[in-house]
C-alpha positions as CSV (number, residue, x, y, z in Angstrom):
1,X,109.4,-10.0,237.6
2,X,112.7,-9.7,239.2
3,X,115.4,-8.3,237.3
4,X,119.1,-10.2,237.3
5,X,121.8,-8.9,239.1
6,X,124.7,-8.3,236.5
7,X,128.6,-8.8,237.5
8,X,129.7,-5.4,236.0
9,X,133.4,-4.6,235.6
10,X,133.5,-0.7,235.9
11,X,137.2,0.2,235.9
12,X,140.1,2.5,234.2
13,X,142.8,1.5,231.5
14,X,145.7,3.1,230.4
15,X,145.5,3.3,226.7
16,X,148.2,0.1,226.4
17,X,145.5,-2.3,228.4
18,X,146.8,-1.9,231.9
19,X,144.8,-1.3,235.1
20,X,147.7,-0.5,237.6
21,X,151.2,-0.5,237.5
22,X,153.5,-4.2,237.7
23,X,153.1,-3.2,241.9
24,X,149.6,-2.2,241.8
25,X,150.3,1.6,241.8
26,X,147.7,3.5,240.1
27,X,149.0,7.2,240.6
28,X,148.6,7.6,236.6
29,X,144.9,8.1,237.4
30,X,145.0,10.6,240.0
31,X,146.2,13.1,237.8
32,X,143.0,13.0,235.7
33,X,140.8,16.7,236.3
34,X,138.7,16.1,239.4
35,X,135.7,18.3,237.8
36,X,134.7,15.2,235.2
37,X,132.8,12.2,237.1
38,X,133.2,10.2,233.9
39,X,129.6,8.5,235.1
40,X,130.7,7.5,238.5
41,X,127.7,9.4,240.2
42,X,125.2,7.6,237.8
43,X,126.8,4.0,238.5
44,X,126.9,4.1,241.6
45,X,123.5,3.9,243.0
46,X,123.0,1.0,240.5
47,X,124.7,-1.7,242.7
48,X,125.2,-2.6,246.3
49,X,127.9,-5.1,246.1
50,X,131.6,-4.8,245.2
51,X,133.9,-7.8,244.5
52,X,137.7,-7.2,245.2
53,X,140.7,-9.4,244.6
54,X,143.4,-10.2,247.1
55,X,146.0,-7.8,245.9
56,X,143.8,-4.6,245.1
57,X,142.7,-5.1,248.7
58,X,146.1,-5.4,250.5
59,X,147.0,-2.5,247.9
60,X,144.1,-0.1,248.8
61,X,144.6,-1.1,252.6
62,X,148.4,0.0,252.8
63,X,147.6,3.1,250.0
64,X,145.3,4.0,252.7
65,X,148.0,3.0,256.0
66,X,150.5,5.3,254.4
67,X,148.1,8.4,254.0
68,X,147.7,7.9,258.3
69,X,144.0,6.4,257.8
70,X,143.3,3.0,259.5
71,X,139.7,2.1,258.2
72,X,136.8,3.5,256.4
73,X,137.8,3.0,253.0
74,X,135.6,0.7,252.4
75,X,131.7,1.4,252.2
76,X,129.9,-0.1,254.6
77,X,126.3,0.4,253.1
78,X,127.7,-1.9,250.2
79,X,128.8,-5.7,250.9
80,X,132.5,-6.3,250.2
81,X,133.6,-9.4,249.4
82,X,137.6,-10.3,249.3
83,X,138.4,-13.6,246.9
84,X,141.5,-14.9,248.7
85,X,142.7,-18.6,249.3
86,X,144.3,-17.3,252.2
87,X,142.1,-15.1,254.3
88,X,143.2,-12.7,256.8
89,X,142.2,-13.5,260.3
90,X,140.7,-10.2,260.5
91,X,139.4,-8.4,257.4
92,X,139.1,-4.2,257.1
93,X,135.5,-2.8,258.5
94,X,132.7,-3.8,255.9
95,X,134.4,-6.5,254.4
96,X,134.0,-10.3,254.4
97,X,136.3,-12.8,253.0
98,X,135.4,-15.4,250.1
99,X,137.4,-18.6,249.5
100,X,134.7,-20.6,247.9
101,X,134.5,-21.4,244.0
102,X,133.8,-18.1,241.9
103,X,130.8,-20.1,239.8
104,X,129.1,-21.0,243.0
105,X,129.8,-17.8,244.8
106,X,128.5,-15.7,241.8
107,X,125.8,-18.1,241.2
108,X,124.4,-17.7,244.9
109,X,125.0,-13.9,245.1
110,X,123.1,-13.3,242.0
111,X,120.0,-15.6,243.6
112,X,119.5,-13.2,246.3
113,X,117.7,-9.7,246.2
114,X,119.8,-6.7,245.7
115,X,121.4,-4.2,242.9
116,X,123.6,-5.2,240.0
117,X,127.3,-6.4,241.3
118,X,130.6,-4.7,240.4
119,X,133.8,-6.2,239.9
120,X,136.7,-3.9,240.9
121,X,139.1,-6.4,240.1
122,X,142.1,-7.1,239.8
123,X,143.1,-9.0,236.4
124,X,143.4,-12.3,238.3
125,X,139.9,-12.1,239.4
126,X,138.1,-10.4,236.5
127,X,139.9,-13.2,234.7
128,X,138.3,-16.4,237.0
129,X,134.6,-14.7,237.0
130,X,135.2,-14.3,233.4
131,X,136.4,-17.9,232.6
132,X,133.6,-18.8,234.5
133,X,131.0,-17.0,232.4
134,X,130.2,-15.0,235.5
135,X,131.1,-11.4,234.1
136,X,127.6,-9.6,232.2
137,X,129.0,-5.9,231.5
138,X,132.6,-4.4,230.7
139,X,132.5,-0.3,231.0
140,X,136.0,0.6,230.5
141,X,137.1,3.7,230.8
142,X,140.1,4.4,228.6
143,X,142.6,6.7,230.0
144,X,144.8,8.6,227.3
145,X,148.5,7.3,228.4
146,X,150.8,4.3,228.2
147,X,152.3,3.3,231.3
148,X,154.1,0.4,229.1
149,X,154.1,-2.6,231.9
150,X,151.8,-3.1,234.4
151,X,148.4,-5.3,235.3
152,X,146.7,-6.5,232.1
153,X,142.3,-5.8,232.5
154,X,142.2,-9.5,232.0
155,X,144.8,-12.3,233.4
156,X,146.4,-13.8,230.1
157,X,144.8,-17.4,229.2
158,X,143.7,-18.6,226.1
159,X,140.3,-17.7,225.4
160,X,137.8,-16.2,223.0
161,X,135.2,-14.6,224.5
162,X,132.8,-12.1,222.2
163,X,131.6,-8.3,223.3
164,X,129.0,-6.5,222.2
165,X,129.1,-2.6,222.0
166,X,127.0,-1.0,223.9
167,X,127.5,3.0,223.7
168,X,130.5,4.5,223.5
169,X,131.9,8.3,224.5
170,X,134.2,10.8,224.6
171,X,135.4,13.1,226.9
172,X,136.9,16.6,225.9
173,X,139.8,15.5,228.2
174,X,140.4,12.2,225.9
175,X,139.3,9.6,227.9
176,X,136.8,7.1,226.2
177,X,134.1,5.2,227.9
178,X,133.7,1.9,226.0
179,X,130.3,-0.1,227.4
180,X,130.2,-3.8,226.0
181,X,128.4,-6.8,227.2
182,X,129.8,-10.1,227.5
183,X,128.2,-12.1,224.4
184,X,126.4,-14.8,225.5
């Protein structure tokens, strides 16, 4: 029996609910201790697929122009898909752009072989796979500051959507991983 591929949201929070500043800065988490992998190495080989909005792309891809580096920050042994309604002409190494419908994007991906599927983000796009019931996992890592504006996790609309708690944990250095699935 072939297992489902689950849309998992792995990402970082300040403690306030923000995943990057209000211009997509997210400096606040580089000064975490780099000795604590927070269960990066473990999630990891679980999926070969990561989903990226417009604006965490065009983020990472001048982060990574002003540091002198002009490609490779993507991994090319995973597929990299780009939700834009305006497509570059020419996408970064290892990425391919997606313009279609996130229900029939998600809905396609998921009927194909392969590893589970994690959603980078940003808000706007954890919020459309979301509203369209295409998000399975949440593992949030909660980072012990307030930044007090920035990018909410989840685009404000109005919706109720239940979680279920799936493990939680602390880390000596205060940050709490919080696993939920999306209730179904």
């Amino acid at each position: 029996m072939r297992t489902r591929r689950k849309i998992i949201v792995y990402i970082a929070t300040s403690a306030d609910g923000y995943i990057a500043r209000p211009d997509g800065d997210v400096e606040w988490l580089n000064r975490r201790p780099q000795t604590v992998d927070y269960g990066m190495r473990a999630f990891y080989p679980t999926i070969d697929t990561i989903l990226w909005g417009r604006k965490t792309y065009d983020w990472l891809l001048n982060y990574y122009k002003k540091a002198g580096k002009k490609d490779g920050m993507f991994d090319t042994e995973l597929a990299n898909y780009v939700f834009s309604r305006k497509p570059r002409k020419r996408a970064a190494s290892g990425v391919e752009f997606v313009s279609e419908p996130v229900k029939e994007f998600a809905q396609r991906l998921r009927a194909t072989q392969g590893k589970h599927i994690w959603m980078m983000g940003g808000g706007e796009l954890i919020a459309s796979f979301l509203d369209a019931g295409e998000i399975d996992e949440f593992d949030i890592h909660v980072i012990p500051v307030f930044i007090g504006e920035g990018i909410p996790l989840v685009a404000p609309r109005h919706r109720d959507v239940p979680l279920r708690l799936r493990s939680s944990r602390k880390f000596p250095d205060g940050v709490v991983r919080l696993r939920y699935e999306v209730a179904r």
